[in-house]
N, C-alpha and C positions, 0 to 999 in steps of 0.2 A: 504494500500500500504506500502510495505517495505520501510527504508530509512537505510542508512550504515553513521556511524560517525565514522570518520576516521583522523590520524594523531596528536592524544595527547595521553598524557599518561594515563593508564585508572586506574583508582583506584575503585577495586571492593567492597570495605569495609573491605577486607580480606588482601590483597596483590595490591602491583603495578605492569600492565602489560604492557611492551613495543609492539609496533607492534601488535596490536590487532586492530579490528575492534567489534564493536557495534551496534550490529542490532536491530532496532525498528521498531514494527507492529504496530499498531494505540497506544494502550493508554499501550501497553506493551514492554514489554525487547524480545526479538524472539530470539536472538543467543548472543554470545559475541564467536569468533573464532581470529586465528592468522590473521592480514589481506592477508596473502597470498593466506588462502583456500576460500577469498569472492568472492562469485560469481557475476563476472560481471557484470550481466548484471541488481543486484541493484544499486540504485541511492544511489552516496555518497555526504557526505556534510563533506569537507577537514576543519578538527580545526586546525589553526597555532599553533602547539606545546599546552605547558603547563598541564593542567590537568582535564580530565575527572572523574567526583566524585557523586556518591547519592547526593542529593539534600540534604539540611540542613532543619534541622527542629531543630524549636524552642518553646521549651513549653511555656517562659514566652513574650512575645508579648505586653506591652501596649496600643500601637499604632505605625502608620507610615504614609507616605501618606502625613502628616498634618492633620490626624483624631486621636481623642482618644476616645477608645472604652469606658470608664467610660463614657464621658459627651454625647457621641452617640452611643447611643445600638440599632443599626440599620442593617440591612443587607447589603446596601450601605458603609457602613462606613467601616466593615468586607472584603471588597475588596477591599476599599482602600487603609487596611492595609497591605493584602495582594500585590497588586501592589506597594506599597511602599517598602514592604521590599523583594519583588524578584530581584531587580538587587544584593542585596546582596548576593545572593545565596539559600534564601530560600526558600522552595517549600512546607514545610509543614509547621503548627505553631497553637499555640493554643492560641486565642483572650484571653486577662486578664484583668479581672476587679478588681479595685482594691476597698478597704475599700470604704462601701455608703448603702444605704439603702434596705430593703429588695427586694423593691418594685422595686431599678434602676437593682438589681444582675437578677431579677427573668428576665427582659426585656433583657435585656445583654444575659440569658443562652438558654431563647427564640427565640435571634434574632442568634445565631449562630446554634442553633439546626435546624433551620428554612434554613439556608445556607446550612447546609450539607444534610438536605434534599432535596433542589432545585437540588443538586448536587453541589456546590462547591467547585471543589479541592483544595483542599492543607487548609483546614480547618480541623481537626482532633477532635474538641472539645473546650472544655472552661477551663479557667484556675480563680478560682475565691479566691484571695486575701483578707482574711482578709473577715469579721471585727472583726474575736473573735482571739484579736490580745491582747499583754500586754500593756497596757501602756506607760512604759519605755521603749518599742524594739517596737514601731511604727510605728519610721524611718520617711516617707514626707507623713503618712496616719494622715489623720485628725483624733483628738482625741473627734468631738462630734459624730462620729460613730464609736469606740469601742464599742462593747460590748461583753455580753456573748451567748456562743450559746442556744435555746430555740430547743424544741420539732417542733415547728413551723417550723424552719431552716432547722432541719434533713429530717422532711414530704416533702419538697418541693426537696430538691434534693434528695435525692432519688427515688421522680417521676421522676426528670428530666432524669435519667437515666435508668431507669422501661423499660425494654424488648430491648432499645437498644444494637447493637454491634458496631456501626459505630461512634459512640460519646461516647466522655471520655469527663467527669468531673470530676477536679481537684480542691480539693481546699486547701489550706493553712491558719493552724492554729494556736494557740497557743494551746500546748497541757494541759498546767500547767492549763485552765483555761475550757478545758473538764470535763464536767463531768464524771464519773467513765459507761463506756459503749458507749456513745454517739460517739465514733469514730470506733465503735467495730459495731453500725449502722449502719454507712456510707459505713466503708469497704467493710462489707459484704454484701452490697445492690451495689456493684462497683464505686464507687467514691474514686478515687484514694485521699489519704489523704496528706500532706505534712508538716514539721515543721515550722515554720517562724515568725518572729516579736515575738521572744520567750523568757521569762528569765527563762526558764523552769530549772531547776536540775536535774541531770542526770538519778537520780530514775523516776523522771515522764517520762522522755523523753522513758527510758525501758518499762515503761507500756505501754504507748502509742505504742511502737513497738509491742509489745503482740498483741495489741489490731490490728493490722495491717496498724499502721502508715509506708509506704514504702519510703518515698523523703523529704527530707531536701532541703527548697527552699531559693537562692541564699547563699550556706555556705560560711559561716563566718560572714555575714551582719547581722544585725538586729537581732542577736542571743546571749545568755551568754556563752561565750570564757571557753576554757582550763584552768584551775588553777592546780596547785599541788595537791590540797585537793579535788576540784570539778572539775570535767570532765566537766559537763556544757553539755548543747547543743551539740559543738563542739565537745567535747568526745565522746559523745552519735554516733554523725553521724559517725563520723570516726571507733570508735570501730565494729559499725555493719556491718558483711560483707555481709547483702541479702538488703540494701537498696541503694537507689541514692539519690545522692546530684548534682544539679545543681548549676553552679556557673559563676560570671559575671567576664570576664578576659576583662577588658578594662584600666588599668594603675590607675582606681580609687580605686575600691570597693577590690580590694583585692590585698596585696603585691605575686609579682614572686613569693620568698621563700615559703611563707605559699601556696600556689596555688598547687609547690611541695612536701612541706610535707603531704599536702590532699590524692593528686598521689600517694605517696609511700606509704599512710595509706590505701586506701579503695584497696578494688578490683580490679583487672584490670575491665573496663567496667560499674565500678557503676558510676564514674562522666563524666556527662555532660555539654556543654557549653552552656549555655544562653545567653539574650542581655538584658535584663529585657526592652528592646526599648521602648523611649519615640515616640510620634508622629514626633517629629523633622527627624527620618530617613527617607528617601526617598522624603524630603521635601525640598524645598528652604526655609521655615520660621525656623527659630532659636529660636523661642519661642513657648510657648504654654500654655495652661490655665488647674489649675490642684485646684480644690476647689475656684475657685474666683480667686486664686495668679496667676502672671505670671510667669513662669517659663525661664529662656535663657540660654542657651546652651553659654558656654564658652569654649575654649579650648578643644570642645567633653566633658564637667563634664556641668551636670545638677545638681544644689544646689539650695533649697527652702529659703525662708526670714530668716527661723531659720538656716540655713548653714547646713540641711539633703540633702544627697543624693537623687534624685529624679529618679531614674530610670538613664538609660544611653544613648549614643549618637551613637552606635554601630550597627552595623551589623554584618551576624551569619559572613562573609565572613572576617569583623573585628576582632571577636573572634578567628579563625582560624588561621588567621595572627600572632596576636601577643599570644595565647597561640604557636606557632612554635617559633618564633623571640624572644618575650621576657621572654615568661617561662621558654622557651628550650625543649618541646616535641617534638620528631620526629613527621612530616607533616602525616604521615599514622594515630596516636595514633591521632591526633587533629581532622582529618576525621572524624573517629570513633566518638569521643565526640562529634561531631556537627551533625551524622546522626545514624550512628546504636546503639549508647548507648540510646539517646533518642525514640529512635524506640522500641527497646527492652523495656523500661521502659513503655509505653503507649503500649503494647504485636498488633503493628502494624509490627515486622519486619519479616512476614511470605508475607508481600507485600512494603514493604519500609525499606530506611536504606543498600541497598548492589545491586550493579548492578549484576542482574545474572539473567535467561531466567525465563520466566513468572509474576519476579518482576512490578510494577507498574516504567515507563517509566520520573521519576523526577530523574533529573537529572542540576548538573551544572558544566560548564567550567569557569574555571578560567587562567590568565596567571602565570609565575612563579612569579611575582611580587604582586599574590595576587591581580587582578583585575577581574571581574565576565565580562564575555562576552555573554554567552549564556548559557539559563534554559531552560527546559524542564520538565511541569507539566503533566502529564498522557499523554506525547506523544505531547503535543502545546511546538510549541517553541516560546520562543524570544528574542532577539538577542539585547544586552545590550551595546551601543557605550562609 
């Protein structure tokens, strides 16, 4: 049965349109026309102003709900996270486990693979963190699970993603700490590769792009910075203009300025916004347990015993906000990095990522105030007080 939304402003991923209406057939997009030429005698459902937008998707995910997907690799737990973090606005996202044993990753890429098989939407894959990570750029990853990566490591995901097209596997490296080929495995077996927890120099980081290193994950965090003499990490990412960079915009993990000089350096299109979200999102507990430690949520800043950043306090509808308000991106440009950059990066935006006829039907309203009212995942809606 048809349904007509009607009466916000529609942001198609492209452009913003006044007076439009938006038609939805079960789990799809059916029309988007002016609403003058809608035909009566569909059922509409009037949005008090604000704004109609693609749904946000998130690749880095730790938890929400009050679940974290490291200490429960569960399929239950996976929609908790997911219900946790849709009032925020987001409709797709990719569960993250972070730095831990082969055995907790192997359960973790099982229990989501397992999810998108059942069918659950707005699960797109696994994002898997670490643990061949450096040392020194570890960040709030426990350091009796660094290591380096083995033949072992490569064998198994690489299955994980063996004949799939419906699941992305992501995972995040230290490249400086690849052996010569070993990422050139992964790629080319589709496992989306990424930099991170790196003190890598800016020669490796170029090989590693050779080798089809495509995303730098949370720039600027947990990486060796810019120097006059050494580009670093940060050089690396920025200088290359066929990869992404995601990055956490919530007033901690990275200053306005540098946020813009990011912007003005890559591509239009190549950065995305993350939340790197701890469980505390969509949760009344303020804490939570990450290696044995308790973690607590202060002022929205999550900090471990040793005073690292622990992930953040934010939602994708958080990120949006204050990349507008306090970076100062135009609200269209922060869309984009919260849905069709990230779409494009995991090559899902021939069905997500831009509202327009035959698209997959995720969708979210928010007010002009940046308040999330109503989502809609392949056509289910619900309605967010």
């Amino acid at each position: 049965m048809k349904q007509a939304l009607v009466g916000a402003r529609i942001f198609t991923g492209e452009e913003f349109l006044d007076d439009y209406a938006l038609v939805l057939a079960g789990e799809k997009i059916d029309a988007l026309l002016p609403r003058a030429q809608l035909d009566s005698s569909i059922p509409q459902t009037l949005l008090a102003g604000g704004v109609l937008a693609p749904g946000f998707i998130d690749l880095q995910v730790n938890g929400g709900g009050g679940a974290f997907f490291t200490n429960d690799t569960s399929v239950s737990a996976i929609q908790t996270i997911l219900d946790g973090h849709r009032p925020t606005g987001t409709t797709s996202l990719l569960p993250t486990l972070i730095s831990d044993t082969r055995e907790v990753h192997q359960a973790g890429v099982k229990a989501v693979a397992d999810a998108v098989a059942a069918g659950m939407k707005g699960v797109l894959g696994v994002h898997v963190e670490g643990p061949f990570f450096d040392m020194a750029r570890r960040g709030a990853h426990n350091e009796r699970y660094i290591r380096a990566m083995e033949q072992a490591d490569i064998d198994w995901l690489v299955a994980s993603v063996k004949g799939q097209h419906d699941f992305k596997v992501m995972l995040t490296l230290a490249p400086e700490h690849a052996a010569p080929g070993q990422i050139k495995q992964l790629t080319s077996a589709g496992v989306v590769i990424c930099a991170g927890h790196t003190d890598a120099h800016y020669e490796s980081v170029v090989c590693a792009l050779k080798e089809g290193l495509s995303g730098f994950t949370h720039l600027y965090n947990a990486m060796r910075p810019t120097t006059g003499r050494e580009p670093g990490v940060v050089g690396a990412a920025l200088e290359d203009a066929n990869s992404w960079c995601g990055i956490i915009i919530d007033t901690y993990h990275v200053h306005a300025a540098s946020a813009r000089i990011a912007y003005s350096a890559k591509p239009k299109g190549k950065m995305y916004l993350v939340t790197d979200a701890m469980s505390t999102v969509g949760s009344p507990e303020k804490s939570f347990q990450i290696y044995g430690e308790t973690i607590y949520e202060k002022d929205g800043c999550l900090v471990n015993a040793e005073g690292r950043l622990a992930g953040s306090a934010i939602g994708m509808i958080d990120a949006v906000r204050l990349n507008t308000t306090w970076v100062g991106v135009e609200l269209a440009e922060s869309l984009r990095m919260a849905s069709l950059y990230p779409a494009q990066f995991m090559q899902v935006d021939d069905y997500l990522g831009r509202i327009a006829n035959g698209y997959r039907a995720d969708l979210v309203h928010f007010t002009d105030d940046y308040r999330v009212t109503h989502t809609w995942v392949a056509g289910d809606l619900q309605v967010h007080l």
